[in-house]
N, C-alpha and C positions, 0 to 999 in steps of 0.2 A: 742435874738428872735429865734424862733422855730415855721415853717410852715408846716405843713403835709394838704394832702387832699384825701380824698377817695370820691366815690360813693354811693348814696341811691336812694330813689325815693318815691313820694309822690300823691296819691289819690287825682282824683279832676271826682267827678262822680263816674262812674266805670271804669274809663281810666287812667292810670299811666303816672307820668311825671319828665323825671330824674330829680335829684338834685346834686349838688356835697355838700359833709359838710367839713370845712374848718374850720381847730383851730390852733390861732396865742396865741403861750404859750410866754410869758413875766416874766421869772426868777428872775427882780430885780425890779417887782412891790408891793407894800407898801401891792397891797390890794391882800387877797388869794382869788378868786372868781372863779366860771364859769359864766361868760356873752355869752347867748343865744340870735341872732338877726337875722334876716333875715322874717320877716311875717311869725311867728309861732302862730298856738293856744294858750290856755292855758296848754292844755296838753302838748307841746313842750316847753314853756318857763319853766313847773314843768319839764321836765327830765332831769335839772342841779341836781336839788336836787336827782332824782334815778340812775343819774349816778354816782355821788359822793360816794354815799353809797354801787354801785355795783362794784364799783371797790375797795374800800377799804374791804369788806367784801368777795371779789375774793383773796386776799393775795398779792393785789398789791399796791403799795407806790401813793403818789398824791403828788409831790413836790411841797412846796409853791411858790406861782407867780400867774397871772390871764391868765385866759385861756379862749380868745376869740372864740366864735366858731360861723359862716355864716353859713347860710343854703341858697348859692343860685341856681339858680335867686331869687333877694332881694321881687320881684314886685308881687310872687307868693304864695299865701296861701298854709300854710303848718296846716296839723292838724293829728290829732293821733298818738300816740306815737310807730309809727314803726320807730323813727330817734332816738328813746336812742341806739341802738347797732351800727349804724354810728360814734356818737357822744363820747360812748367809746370808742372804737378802736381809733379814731383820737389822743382825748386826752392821750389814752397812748403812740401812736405812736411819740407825741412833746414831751415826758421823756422817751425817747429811748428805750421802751422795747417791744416794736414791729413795724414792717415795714410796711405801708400802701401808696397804689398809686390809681391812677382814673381807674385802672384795677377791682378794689376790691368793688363790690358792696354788701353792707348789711342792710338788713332792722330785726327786731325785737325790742319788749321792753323789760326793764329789771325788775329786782325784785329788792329789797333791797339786798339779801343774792349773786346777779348775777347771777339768771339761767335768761333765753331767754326765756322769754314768746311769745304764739300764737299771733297774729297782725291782723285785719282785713284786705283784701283787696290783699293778696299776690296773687292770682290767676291771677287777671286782671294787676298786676305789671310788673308779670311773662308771662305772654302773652304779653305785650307791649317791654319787653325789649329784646325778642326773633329778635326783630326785628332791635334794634339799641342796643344791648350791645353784646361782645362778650368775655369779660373778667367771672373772677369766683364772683358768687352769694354765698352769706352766707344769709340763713333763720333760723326759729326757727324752733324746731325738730316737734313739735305739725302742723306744716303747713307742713311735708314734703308728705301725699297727695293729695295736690293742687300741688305739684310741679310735679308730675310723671306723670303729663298731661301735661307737657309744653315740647316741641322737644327745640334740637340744645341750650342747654342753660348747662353753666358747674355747678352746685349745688350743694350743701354743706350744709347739717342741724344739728345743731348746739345746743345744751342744756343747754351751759353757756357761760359766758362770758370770761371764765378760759380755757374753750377747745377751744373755739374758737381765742385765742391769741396765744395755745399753737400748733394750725394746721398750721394759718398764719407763725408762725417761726420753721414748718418743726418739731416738738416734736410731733407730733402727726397725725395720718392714719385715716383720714374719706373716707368714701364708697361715693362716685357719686352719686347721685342721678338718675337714669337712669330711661328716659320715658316709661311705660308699656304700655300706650294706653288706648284706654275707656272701657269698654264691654259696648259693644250694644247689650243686650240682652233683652227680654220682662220682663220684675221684677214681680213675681206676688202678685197680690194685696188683701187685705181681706176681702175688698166687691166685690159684682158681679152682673150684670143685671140680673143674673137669681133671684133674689129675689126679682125683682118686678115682680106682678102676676097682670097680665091683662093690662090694657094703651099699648095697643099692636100701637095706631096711635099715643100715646106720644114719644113710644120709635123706633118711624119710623121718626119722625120727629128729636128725638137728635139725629140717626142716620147720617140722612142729616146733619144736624149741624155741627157734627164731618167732618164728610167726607168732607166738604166743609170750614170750619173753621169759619161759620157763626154765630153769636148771636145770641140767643133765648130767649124768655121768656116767661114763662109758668105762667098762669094766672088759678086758683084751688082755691077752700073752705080748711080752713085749713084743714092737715089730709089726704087730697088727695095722699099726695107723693111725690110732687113739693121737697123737699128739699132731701130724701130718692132716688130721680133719680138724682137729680143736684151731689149728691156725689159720682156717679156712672159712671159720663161723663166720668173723666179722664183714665176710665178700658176699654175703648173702641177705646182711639186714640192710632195709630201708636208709635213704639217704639220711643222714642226721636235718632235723630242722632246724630255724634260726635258733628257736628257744635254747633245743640241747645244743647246739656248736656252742652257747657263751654260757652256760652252765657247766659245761663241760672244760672252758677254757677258762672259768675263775677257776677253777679248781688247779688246773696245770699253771696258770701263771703265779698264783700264789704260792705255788710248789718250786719255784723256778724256772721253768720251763718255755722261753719265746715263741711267742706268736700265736697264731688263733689254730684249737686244733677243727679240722672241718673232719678228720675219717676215725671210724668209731676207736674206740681205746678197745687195744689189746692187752692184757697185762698180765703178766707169767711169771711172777717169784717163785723163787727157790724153795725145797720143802725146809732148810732151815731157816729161812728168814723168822724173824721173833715176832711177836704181839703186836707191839709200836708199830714196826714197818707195816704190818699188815693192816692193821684199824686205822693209824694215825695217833699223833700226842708229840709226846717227847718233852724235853727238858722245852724247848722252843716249838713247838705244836707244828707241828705242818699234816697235811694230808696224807691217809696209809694209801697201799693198794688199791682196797676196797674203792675208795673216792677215785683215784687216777682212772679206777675201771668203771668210772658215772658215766650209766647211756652206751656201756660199751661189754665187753667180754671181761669175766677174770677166771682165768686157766691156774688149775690148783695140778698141777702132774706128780704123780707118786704120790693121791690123794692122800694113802694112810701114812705116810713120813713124816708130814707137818706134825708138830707138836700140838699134843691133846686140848692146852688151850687156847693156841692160836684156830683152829676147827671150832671150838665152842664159842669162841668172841665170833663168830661170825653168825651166830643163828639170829640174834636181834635186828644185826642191818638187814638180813635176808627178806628178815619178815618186814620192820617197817621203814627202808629203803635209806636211813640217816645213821650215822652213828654219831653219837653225842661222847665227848672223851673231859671226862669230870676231874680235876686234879686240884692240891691246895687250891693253888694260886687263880687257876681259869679253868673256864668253861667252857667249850668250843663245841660247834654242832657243823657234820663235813657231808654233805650228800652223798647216799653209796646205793643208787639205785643200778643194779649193774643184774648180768646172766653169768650164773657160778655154771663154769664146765668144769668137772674134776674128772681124771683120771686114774685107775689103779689094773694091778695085777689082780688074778684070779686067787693067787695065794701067793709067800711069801717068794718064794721060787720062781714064780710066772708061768709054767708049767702043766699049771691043771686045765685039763681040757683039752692040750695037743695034741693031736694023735701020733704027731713024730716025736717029743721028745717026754721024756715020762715024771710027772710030778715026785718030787722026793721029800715034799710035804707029809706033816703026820696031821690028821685031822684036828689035833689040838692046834698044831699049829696054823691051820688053817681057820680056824675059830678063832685064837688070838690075833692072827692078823686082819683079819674083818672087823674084829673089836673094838681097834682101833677107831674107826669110824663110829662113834656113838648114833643109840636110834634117835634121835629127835634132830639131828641135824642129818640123819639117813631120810627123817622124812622132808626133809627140805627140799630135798632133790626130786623134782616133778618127774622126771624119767630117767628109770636103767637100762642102758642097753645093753646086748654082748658085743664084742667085736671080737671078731673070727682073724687067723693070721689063714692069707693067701697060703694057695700055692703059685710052687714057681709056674706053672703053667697060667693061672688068674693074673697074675701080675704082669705076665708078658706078652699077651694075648687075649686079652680084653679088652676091648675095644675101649676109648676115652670116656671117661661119664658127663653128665649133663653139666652146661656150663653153668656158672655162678650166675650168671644174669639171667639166667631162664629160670631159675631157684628162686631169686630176687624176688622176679615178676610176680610169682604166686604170691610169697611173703608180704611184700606190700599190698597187695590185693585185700590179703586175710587182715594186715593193719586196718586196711582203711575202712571194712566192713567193724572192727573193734571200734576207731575212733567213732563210727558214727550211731553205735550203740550205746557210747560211753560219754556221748556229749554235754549230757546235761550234769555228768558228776566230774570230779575231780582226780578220777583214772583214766588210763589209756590203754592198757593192756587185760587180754585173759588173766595173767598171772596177778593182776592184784584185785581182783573183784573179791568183795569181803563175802561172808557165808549169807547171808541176806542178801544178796547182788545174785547170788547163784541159784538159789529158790525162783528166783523172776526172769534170770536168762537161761539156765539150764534143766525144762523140762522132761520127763521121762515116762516114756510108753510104760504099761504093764509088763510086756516081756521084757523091755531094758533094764526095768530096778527090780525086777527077780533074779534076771544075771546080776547083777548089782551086788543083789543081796546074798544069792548065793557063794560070791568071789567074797564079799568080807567074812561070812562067815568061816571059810575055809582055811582062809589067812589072816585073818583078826586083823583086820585095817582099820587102824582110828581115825577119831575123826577128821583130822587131819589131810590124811591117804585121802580119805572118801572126797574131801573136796578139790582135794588136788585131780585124781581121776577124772572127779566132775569137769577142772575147767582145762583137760587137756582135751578130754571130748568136746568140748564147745568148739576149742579150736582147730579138731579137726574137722570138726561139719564146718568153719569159718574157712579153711583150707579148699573146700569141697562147694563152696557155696552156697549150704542148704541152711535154710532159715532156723531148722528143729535139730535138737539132739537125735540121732536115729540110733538103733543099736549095734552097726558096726561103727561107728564112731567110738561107740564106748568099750567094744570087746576090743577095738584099737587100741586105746586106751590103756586097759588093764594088762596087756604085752607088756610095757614100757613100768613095771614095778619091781623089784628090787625081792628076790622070794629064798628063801632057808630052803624051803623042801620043795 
């Protein structure tokens, strides 16, 4: 008998969770086998068979006998194939020709021929084990810029299974991996606001949006713009910080996705995309939309298309910024703090309100098509705007509009005024201060909550509406400078609702 054990670690979410892999080799057994056990996928019960083949076609012997190999804890689902470069190294380590301890953590998969292939998920691995491992890390050499983000970790990348036997026993000199840091820099982008010409109160309003981290949804005849300005959001927010770039980038590497993302996520599905894609889950869990658009934009176009409850799965992430995806087997929790832009027609036809071309909508159907859009995730949307279609004369002779950097400027500005009102609690933005948070930063003169009062009355605004009002007015005095809610701030405000009559 022959027991060795090292270290790996295994994806459940975007959160990593050690493993040890353990192979009990048996030299005078009849059968020549690798037995895989421990709550593996399929992908981990197949990497018997690519380990087999990447060690013999590395130049290394496989002496007969069965070679048990655990991957535990037994209780904990294990999937994708970043446990075949564990699962070698052990099995060589129980025919003596290299030494492995619980010191030694590796994650990669391998090839047929033995090089170490890229693995999903090493960023978030490498960020969890910063903090409970302190021995040396072996990755594959295609992941080693997800690793130069990771502090206090000793790293090692790796291009075969042959170099990486021959470093563990001292024949060979790898370079450290050593942390360089992010750049936070502004990345520039290849669209710009200044190429929309005229919607001078549209692009006051995604202003606001920005600055505030608010939902909006812009309601236009087709042609108007609506999607030409939704692609234009993410040139106007604040640079990402360290935090969000590697929050933002477990998310995408766990999803597949190489390399560090540093510029905000834009993310644009289709109105038929299903549930799953949109939330996240699946037979195999990975991150939906929602999450890919953490810290960034998600553009919903031909708002009323989507299926009725891919729209209503989305009101719980809106409100508390996670979406948790509960199934037999696991439990997964995906971060979805993101700014919902949706777009729609005015009716089913796109028509209404033209003055050139003439609606052929019947008001039922134009009731039903609105319908569509249920009120409680109507009221998630912090602001409605119209957007108007040009004429040809606007369009071709209007002069360029203000550039994305000059947009920028203010937005960050209005940030930084948020952050340092927000510093001693656990928000960042207007758009998440709770109803208790707004009582204490959004004061109101006697003439402003009589307009107030008079606009709910009018319109039956719940409670909901009211607070939402509340903190888009803060963010406009935040936009403005001024310390107090005033009341054109808040007759600001109350433009940007969403009104039947």
């Amino acid at each position: 008998m022959n027991y060795n054990k090292l270290s790996s670690a295994t994806i459940q979410g975007i959160e990593a969770m050690k493993i040890d892999v353990e192979v009990d080799f048996d030299n005078r057994s009849v059968f020549n086998d690798i037995d895989v056990v421990g709550l593996g996928d399929t992908a981990v019960k197949e990497s018997r068979k690519r380990v087999k083949s990447a060690i013999l076609n590395s130049g290394f012997s496989l002496p007969h006998g069965k070679y048990v190999v655990n991957l535990a804890p037994g209780d904990v689902r294990k999937e994708g194939s970043m446990l075949d470069l564990p699962i070698a190294l052990c099995i060589l380590a129980s025919t003596g020709i290299v030494q492995v301890s619980e010191n030694i953590l590796a994650i990669g998969e391998l090839s047929l021929n033995g090089e170490v292939k890229r693995v999903n998920g090493v960023l978030p691995v490498l960020l969890s084990l910063s903090e409970m491992f302190s021995g040396t890390v072996l990755i594959p050499k295609e992941n080693e810029e997800e690793a130069k983000c990771v502090k206090e970790l000793d790293i090692y990348a790796v291009e075969s299974l042959r170099e990486c036997v021959e470093f563990l026993r001292g024949d060979r000199t790898l370079k450290r991996i050593e942390y360089s840091g992010i750049e936070n820099t502004n990345l520039e982008y290849e669209i710009d606001f200044s190429d929309v010409r005229d919607h001078e109160m549209v692009k006051r309003a995604v202003e606001i949006a920005v600055a505030g981290f608010h939902n909006i949804l812009m309601v236009g005849n087709p042609g108007s713009g609506k999607t030409m300005i939704a692609k234009r959001i993410p040139t106007i927010f604040p640079p990402m910080s360290e935090e969000e770039i590697l929050e933002t980038s477990k998310v995408y590497s766990a999803s597949g996705y190489p390399g560090i993302v540093k510029l905000r996520p834009f993310r644009a599905p289709h109105h038929t995309a299903s549930t799953v894609s949109i939330i996240g889950g699946g037979t195999n869990p990975r991150p939906g939309e929602i999450s890919l658009a953490h810290n960034g934009v998600l553009f919903l176009d031909e708002l009323p298309e989507f299926k009725r409850d891919v729209l209503e799965a989305l009101r719980q992430p809106l409100e508390e910024g996670i979406v948790t995806v509960a199934r037999a087997k696991f439990t997964v929790t995906y971060p979805a703090r993101f700014m919902l832009v949706g777009a729609m027609n005015p009716c089913p036809c796109g028509n209404l309100g033209d003055p050139k071309q003439p609606c052929v909508c019947s008001p039922r159907d134009i009731m039903r098509y609105r319908k569509k859009i249920s009120g409680p995730l109507l009221d998630r949307m912090d602001l409605v705007i119209n957007v108007p279609k040009l004429s040809f004369e606007e369009m071709m002779k209007k002069p360029e509009g203000e550039k994305s950097s000059s947009i920028r400027e203010r937005v960050m500005k209005a940030r930084e005024i948020q952050k340092r009102r927000f510093r001693d609690t656990h928000i960042s933005c207007n758009s998440q201060m709770s109803h208790r948070m707004l009582r204490r930063f959004v004061q109101l003169d006697e003439k402003s909550e009589d307009l107030l009062k008079r606009y709910v009355e009018r319109y039956g605004l719940s409670g909901r509406k009211i607070d939402k009002v509340l903190k888009i007015s803060r963010t406009i005095a935040d936009l403005e400078g001024s310390n107090g809610v005033e009341m054109s701030h808040l007759a600001e405000a109350l433009q940007y609702r969403f009104r039947e009559s």
